[in-house]
C-alpha positions as protocol buffer text, in pm:
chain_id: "A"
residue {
  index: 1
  type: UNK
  ca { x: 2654 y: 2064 z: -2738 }
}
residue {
  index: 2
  type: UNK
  ca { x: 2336 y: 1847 z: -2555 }
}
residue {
  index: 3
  type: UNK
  ca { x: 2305 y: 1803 z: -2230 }
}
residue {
  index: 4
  type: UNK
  ca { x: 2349 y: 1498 z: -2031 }
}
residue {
  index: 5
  type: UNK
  ca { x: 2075 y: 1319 z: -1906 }
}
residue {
  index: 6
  type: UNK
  ca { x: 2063 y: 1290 z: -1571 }
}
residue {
  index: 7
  type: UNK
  ca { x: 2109 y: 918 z: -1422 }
}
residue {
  index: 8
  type: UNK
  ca { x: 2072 y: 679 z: -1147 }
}
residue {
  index: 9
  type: UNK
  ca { x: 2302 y: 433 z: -1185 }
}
residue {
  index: 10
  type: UNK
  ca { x: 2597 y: 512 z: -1028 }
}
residue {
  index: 11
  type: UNK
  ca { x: 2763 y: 180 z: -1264 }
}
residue {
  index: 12
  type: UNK
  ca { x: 2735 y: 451 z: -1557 }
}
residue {
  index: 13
  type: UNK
  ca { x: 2827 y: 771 z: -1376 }
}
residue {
  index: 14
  type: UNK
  ca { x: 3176 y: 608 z: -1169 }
}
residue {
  index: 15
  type: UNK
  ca { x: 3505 y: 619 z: -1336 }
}
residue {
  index: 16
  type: UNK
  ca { x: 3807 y: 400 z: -1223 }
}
residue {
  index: 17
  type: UNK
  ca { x: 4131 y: 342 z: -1372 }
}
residue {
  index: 18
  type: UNK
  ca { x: 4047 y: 105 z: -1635 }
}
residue {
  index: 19
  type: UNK
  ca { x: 3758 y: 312 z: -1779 }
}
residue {
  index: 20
  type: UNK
  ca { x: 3400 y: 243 z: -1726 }
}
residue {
  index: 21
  type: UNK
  ca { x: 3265 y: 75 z: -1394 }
}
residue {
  index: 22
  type: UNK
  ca { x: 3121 y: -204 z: -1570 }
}
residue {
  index: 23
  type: UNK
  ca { x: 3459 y: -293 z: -1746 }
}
residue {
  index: 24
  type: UNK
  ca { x: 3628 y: -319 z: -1423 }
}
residue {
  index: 25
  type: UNK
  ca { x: 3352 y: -555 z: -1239 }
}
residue {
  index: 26
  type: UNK
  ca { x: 3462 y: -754 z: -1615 }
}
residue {
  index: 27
  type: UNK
  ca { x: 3800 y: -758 z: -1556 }
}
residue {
  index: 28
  type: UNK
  ca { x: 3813 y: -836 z: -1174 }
}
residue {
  index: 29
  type: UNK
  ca { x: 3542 y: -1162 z: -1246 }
}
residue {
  index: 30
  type: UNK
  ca { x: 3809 y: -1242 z: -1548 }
}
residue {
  index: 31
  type: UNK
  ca { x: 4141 y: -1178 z: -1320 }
}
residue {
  index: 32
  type: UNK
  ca { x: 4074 y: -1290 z: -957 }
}
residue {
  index: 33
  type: UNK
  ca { x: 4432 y: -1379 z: -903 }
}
residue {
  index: 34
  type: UNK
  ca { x: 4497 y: -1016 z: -964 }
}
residue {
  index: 35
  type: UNK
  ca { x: 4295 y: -874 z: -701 }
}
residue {
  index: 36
  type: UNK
  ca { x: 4330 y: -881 z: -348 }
}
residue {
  index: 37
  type: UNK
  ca { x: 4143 y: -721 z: -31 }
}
residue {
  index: 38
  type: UNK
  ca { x: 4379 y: -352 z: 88 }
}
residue {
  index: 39
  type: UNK
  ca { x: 4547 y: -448 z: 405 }
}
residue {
  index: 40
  type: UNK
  ca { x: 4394 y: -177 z: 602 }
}
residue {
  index: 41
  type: UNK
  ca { x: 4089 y: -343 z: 508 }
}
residue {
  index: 42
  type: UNK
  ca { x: 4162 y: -687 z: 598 }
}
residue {
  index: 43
  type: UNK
  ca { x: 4330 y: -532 z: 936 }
}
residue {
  index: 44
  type: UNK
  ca { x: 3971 y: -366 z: 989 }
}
residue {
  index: 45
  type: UNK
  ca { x: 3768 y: -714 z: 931 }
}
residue {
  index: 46
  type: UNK
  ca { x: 4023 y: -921 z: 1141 }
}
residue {
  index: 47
  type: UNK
  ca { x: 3970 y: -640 z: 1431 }
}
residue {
  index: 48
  type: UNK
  ca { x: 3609 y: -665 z: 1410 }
}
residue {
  index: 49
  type: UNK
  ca { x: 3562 y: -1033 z: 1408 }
}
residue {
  index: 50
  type: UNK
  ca { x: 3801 y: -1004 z: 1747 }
}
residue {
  index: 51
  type: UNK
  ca { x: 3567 y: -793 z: 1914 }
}
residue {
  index: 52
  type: UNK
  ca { x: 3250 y: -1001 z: 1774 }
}
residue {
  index: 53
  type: UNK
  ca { x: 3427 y: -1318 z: 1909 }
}
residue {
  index: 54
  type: UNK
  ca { x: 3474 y: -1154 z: 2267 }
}
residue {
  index: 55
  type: UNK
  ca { x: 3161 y: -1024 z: 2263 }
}
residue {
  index: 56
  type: UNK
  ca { x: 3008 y: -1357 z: 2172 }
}
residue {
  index: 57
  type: UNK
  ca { x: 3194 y: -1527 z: 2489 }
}
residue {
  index: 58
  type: UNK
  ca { x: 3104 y: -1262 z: 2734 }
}
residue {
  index: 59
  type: UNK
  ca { x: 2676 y: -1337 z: 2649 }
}
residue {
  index: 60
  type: UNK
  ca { x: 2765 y: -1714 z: 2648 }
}
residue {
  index: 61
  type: UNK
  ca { x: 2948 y: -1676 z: 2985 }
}
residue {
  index: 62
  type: UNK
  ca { x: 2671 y: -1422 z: 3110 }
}
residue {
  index: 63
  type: UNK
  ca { x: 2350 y: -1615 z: 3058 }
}
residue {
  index: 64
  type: UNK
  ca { x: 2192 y: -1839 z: 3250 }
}
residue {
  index: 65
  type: UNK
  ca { x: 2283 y: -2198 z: 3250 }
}
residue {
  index: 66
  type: UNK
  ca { x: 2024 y: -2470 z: 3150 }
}
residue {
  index: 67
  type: UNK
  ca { x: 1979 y: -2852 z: 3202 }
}
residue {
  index: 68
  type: UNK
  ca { x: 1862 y: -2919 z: 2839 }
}
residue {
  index: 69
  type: UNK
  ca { x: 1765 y: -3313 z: 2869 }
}
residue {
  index: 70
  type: UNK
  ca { x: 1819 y: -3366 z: 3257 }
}
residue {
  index: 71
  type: UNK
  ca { x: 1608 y: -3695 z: 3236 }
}
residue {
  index: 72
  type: UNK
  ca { x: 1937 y: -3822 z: 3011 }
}
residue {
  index: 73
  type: UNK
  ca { x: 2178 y: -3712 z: 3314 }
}
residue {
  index: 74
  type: UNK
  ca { x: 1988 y: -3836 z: 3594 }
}
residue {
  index: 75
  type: UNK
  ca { x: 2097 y: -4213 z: 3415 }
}
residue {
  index: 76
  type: UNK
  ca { x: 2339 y: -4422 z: 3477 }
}
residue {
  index: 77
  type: UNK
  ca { x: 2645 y: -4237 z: 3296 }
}
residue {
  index: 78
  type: UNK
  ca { x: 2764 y: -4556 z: 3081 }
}
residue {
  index: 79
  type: UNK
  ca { x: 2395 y: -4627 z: 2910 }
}
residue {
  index: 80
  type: UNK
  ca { x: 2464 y: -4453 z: 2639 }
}
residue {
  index: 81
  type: UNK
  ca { x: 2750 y: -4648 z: 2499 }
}
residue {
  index: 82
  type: UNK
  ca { x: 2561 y: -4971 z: 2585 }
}
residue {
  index: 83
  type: UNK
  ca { x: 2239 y: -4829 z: 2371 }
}
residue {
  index: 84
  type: UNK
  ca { x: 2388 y: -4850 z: 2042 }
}
C-alpha cells in the first residue's frame, strides 16, 4: 500500500455527489438549466444589496452639495433647447 502524495489543489482532494470536483464544474457548464442559486443564499444576496442600497442613499444624502457647471445655470433656462 503507497502513500498518497500530498496536494494542493483542493479540485483533486474535494468529493461531491457526482464524483470528482472537476466532473461536477463539467456537468454544471453542460446543465445550467439544472442548477440554481439555494434560497438561503439568494435571501442572503437580496439582504445585502438592501443594506448596500440604503447605505448608498444615506452618503448621497449626507455629502455636500455642488454646483457642477453653474456658468450653464446662471443662463437663460430655455437656451439649451434653442442651441441644438
Amino acid at each position: 500500500m503507497t502513500r498518497r502524495k500530498k496536494t494542493r489543489s483542493l479540485a483533486d482532494k474535494v468529493q461531491i455527489r457526482t464524483g470528482r470536483r472537476k466532473d461536477y464544474k463539467q456537468w454544471r457548464h453542460e446543465n445550467p438549466d439544472q442548477v440554481t442559486s439555494s434560497t438561503r443564499y439568494t435571501q442572503k444576496k437580496r439582504q445585502q444589496r438592501k443594506l448596500q442600497a440604503a447605505r448608498r442613499l444615506a452618503r448621497q444624502e449626507a455629502g455636500q452639495s455642488i454646483a457642477i457647471h453653474p456658468e450653464r445655470q446662471a443662463e437663460a433656462p430655455g437656451q439649451e433647447d434653442q442651441e441644438s
